[in-house]
C-alpha positions as CSV (number, residue, x, y, z in Angstrom):
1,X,0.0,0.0,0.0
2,X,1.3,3.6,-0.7
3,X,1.2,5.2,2.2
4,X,2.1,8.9,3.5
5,X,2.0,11.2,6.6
6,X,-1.0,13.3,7.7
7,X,1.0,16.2,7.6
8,X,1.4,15.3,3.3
9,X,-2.4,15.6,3.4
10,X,-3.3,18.4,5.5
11,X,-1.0,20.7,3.2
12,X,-2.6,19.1,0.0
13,X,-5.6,19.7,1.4
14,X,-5.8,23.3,3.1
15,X,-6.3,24.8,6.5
16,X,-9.8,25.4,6.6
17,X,-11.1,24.3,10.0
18,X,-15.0,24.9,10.5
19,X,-16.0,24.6,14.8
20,X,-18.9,25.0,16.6
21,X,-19.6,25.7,20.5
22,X,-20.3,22.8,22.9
23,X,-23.6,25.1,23.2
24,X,-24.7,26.0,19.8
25,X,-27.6,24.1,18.0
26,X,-27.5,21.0,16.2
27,X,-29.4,22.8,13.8
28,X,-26.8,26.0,13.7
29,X,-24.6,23.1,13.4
30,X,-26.0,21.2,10.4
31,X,-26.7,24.8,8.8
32,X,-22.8,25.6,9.0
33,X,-22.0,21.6,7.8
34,X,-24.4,22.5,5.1
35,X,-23.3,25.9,4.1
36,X,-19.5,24.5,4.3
37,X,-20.0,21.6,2.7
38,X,-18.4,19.4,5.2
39,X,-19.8,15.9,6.9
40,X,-18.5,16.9,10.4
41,X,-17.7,20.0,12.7
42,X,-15.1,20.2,15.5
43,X,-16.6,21.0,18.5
44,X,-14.4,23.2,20.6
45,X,-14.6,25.5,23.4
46,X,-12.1,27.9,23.4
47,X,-9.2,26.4,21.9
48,X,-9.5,23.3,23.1
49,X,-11.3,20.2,21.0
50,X,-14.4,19.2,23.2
51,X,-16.2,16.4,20.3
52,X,-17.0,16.1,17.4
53,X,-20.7,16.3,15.7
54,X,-21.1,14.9,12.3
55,X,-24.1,14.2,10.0
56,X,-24.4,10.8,11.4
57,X,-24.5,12.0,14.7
58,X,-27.5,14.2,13.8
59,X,-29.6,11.3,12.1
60,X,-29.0,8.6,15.0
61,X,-29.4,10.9,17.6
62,X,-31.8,13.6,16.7
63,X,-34.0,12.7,13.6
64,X,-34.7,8.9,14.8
65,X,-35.3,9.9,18.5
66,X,-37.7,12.4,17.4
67,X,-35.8,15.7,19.2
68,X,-35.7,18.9,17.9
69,X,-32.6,19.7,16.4
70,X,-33.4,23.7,17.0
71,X,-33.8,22.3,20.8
72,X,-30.9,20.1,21.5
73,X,-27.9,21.2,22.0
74,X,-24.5,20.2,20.5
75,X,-23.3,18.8,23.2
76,X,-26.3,16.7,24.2
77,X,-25.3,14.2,21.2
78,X,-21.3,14.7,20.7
79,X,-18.9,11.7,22.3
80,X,-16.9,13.7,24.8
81,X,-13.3,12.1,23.7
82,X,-13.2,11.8,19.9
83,X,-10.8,9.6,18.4
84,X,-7.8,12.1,17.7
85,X,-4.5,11.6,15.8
86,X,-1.1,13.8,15.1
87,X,0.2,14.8,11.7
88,X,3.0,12.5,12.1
89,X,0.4,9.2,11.9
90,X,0.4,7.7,8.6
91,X,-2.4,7.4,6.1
92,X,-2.5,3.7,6.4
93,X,-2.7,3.9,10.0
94,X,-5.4,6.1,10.2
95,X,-7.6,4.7,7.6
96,X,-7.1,1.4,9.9
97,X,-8.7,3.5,12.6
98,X,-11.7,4.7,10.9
99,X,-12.3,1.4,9.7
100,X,-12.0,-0.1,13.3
101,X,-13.8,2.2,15.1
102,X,-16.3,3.1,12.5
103,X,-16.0,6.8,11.9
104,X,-15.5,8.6,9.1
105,X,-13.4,12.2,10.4
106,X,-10.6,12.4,12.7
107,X,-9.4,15.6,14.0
108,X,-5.9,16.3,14.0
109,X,-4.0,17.4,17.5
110,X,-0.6,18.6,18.3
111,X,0.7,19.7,21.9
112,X,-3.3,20.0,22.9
113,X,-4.1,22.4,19.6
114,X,-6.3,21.1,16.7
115,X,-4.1,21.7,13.4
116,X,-6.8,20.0,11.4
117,X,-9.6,17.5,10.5
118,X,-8.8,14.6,8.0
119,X,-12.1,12.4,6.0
120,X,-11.9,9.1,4.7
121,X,-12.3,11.2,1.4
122,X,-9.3,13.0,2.4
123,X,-7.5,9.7,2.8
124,X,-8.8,7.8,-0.1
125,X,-8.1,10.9,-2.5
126,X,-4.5,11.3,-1.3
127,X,-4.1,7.0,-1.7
128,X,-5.5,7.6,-5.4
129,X,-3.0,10.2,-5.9
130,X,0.0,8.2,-4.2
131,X,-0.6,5.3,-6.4
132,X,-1.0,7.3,-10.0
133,X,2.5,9.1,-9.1
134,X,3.8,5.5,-8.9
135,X,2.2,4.1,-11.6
136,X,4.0,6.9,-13.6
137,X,7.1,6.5,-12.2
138,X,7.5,3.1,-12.5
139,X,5.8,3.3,-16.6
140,X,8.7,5.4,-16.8
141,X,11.2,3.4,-15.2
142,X,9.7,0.7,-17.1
143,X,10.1,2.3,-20.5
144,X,13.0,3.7,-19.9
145,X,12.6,7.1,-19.7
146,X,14.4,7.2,-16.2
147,X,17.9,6.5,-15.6
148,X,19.1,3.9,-12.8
């Protein structure tokens, strides 16, 4: 497998990080997800990462209970210790965490400080990516286009 550090795709992928208040709305919240176009929000107060509340989160645990998502609070429905990892973890490892632990977005923490948020998307896109720069290399390599 091709593999690479978070770091690699944090920098591909830009330093946009959309947040919301531990006290906000899940409907503020879905209307910022929405507007952003993102599946998930970093919940923080202050600085420091509090949860995380993602589209999922909303369906299980507002729509099917039958709550009011202009009502319930973010915090109500986000996991108080999210599932965090550093930019020096590598693609392969966190993709093994998602798939273990069944979530799609992992925030990323150094020293305390969110730096980021990485998607499976994020991970499968930079994998796709990885590969075709290979597949290049080694056509070239192949053909002989590159010298030893």
């Amino acid at each position: 497998m091709v593999t690479g550090m978070i770091s690699e795709v944090l920098g591909r992928k830009g330093g946009n990080l959309w947040s919301v208040a531990p006290n906000a709305t899940v409907f503020e919240a879905i209307q910022l997800m929405a507007e952003k176009n993102v599946g998930a929000l970093l919940v923080l107060e202050g600085t420091g990462l509090v949860g995380l509340i993602t589209e999922r989160d909303y369906t299980r645990k507002v729509a099917l209970k039958g709550k009011s998502s202009k009502e319930t609070k973010v915090r109500e429905i986000t996991a108080e210790k999210p599932l965090t990892v550093t930019q020096n973890d590598t693609v392969e490892h966190c993709m093994r965490l998602m798939t273990e632990h069944r979530v799609r977005h992992l925030p990323v923490v150094e020293e305390g400080k969110v730096t980021g948020i990485v998607s499976i998307g994020d991970l499968v896109n930079w994998t796709i990516r990885a590969q075709s720069v290979a597949i290049t290399q080694l056509e070239g390599y192949i053909s002989g286009h590159y010298a030893v």
